[in-house]
N, C-alpha and C positions, 0 to 999 in steps of 0.2 A: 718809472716802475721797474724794478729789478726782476729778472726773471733767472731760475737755476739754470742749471749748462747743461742739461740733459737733451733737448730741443736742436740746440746749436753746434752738440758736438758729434749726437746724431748723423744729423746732415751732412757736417764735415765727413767726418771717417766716410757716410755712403759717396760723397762728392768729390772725394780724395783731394782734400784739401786742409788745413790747419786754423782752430782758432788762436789768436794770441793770449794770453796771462799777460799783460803788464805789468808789473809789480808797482804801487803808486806810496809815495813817499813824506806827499805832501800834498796842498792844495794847487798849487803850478801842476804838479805829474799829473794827481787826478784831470783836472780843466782840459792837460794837453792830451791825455791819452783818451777819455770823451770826446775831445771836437774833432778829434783826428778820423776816432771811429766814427763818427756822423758823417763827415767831409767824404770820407769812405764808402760807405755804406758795407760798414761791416762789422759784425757781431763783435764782440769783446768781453772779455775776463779780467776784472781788477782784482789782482793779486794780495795781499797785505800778509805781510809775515808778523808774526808774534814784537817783532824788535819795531818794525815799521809802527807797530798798531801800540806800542807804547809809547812811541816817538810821537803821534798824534791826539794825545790824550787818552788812550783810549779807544776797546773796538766802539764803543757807541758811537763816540765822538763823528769816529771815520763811518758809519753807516747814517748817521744824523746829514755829513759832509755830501757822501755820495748820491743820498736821495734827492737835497736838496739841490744838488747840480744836476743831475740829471733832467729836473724838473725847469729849472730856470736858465739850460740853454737848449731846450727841449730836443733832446737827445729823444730819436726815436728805435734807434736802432736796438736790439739785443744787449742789454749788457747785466753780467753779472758777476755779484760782491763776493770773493771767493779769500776764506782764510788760507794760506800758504802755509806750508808744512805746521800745522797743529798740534798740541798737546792733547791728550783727552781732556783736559782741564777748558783749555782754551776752545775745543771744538762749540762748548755748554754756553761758553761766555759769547762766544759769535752764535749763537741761536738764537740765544738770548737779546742780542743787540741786534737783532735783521739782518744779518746777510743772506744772501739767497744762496750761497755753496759754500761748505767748505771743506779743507781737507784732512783727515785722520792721519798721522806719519807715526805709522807703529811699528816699522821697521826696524827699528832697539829692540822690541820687546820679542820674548822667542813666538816661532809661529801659531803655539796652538793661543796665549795671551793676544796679542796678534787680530785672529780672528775672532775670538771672543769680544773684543772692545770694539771691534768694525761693527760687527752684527750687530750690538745695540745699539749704535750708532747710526746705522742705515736704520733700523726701525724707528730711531726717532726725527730724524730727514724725513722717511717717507710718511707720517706726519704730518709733518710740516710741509710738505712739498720744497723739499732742500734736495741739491745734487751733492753726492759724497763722492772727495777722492780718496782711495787707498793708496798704500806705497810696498813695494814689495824690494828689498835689496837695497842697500842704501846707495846714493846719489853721493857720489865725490866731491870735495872743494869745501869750502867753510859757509856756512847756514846759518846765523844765531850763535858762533862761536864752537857750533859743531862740526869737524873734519873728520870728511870719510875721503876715503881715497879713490872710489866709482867703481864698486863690485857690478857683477851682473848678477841680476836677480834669476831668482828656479823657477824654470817655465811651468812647473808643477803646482809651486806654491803659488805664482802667480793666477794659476787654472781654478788652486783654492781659496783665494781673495776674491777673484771677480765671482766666481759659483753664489757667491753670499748676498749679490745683489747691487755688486758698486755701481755706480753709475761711469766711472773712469779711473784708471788703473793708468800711476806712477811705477813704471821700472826698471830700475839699473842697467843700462845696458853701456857701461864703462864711459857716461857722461856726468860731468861735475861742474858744482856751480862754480862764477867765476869766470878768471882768464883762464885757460886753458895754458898746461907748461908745455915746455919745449918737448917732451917725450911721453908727448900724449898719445897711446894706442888708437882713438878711433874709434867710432861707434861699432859694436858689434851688433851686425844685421843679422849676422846669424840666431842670436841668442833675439832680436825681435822675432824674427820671423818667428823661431819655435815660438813663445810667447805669442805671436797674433794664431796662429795654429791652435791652439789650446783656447784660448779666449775669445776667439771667433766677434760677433759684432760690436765688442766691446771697445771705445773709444780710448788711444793709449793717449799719454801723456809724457811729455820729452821733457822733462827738467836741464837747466843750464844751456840755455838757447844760446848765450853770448860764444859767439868764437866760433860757432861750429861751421866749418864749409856750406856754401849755398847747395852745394850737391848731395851733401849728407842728408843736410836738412831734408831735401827732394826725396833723397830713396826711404828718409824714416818715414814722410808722409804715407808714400806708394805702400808701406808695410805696417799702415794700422796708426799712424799717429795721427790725435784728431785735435792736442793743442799742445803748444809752445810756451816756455816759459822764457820772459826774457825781464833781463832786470837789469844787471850789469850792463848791458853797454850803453840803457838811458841813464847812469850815473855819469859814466865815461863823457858821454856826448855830452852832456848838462853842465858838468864841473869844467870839462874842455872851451865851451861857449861863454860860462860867466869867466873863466882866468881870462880867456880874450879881449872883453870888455875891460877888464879892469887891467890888465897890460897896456892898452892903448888909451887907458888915462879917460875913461869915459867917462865915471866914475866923480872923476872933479869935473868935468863941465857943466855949468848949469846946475839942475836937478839932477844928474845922470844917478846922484847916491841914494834917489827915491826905488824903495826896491821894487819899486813895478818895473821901472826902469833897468836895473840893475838884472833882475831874474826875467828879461824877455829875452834875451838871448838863449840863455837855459832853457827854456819854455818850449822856444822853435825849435832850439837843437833835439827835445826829446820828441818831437812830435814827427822832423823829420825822420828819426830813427823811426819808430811804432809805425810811419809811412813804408817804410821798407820793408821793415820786416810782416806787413798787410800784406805787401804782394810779394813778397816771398811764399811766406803761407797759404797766397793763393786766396785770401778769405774776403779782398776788395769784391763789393757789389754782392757778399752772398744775405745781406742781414734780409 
């Protein structure tokens, strides 16, 4: 049973702690980033980007995917099916196909367009009993073939996103998705802080979780962040784990080229990561 992130992210932001976004890829990520949260006992957000959700057939495909794992490794704990940076096109098409959140990314379009396509958007969530993210300032690094360079978003504008009713609010605060490069500035706490001043109970949202210091991560918590996106470095760790396997000839032994065999290295590698970064974010034992 999928539930929206409204509930879960609540509690985080009052508990000062973080839910994760996993971003899931496949039916391996899905499986690992579920048993990991269950093992856990900790709420969860599966992520699916627009490229992901093509890559899988289809959002139905991947919410037909998710219900039915959920159910048959009886996954108890909180988890919900969240579109990742959304078109308004693609918001209609994930309502349509069940997920239980997703997120509006109007941050192209000027602010007063903007607010105008959130607001009807949040009215048809609330609805549905759907939790909506907004994005206010674009998020650096490449997304779908999109590169922005990690502006900070305006604690003003972002005062007039969340006014409209979001349930969580994405915003720029000089993080990009991705590796992060060598002359990378740093998250600006300032520019949260104003932002959590202005938006008061509202659960923030930290795009491009890969790379960032453990200590950052900590003080965005302490200042209003209530989830995490992380996506990149369960590629990293996944792709790292099968080249291992098949460097050391695994591959040709036996069955080793049965891909149950082949992607269980993968599998653990992402599950270890989603383990970490659980208690990083502090969210082990909160489900």
């Amino acid at each position: 049973m999928l539930v929206n992130a409204k509930e879960m992210l609540t509690k985080a932001k009052a508990g000062k702690y973080a839910v994760g976004q996993f971003n899931i890829n496949n039916l391996e990520w899905t499986k690992a980033v579920l048993e990991t949260a269950q093992e856990l006992n900790s709420p969860v957000i599966l992520g699916v980007s627009a490229g992901a959700g093509k890559y899988m057939c289809g959002f139905k495909t991947v919410a037909a995917m998710v219900d039915a794992m959920v159910e048959s490794l009886g996954i108890t704990v909180p988890v919900a099916l969240h579109l990742d940076h959304g078109t308004y096109e693609d918001c209609y098409k994930c309502i349509e196909a069940g997920f239980s959140s997703i997120m509006f990314d109007g941050s192209h379009y000027p602010i007063e367009e903007n607010i105008a396509k959130t607001q009807e958007l949040i009215d048809v969530c609330a609805q549905k009993g759907l939790s909506l993210e907004a994005e206010v300032g674009s998020i650096g690094g490449e997304e779908d073939g999109v590169v922005g360079m990690g502006e900070c978003a305006d604690p003003d504008e972002c005062k007039m996103i969340a006014d409209l009713g979001v349930t969580m609010l994405a915003a720029g605060i000089g993080n990009i998705h991705g590796k992060y490069p060598e002359n990378w500035a740093g998250l600006s706490f300032e520019t949260l802080d104003a932002i959590q001043q202005k938006t008061g109970e509202m659960p923030l949202v930290l795009h491009g979780g890969t790379g960032i210091p453990e200590d950052m991560i900590k003080k965005a918590i302490s200042l209003g962040v209530a989830k995490i996106n992380v996506n990149t470095e369960c590629q990293i760790s996944f792709a790292a784990a099968v080249r291992k396997y098949v460097e050391e000839g695994k591959d040709l032994q036996g069955k080793g080229f049965d891909p149950r065999k082949l992607l269980a290295p993968g599998t653990q590698a992402i599950k270890d990561t989603v383990k970490e970064k659980m208690e990083l974010f502090g969210s082990v034992g909160k489900a």
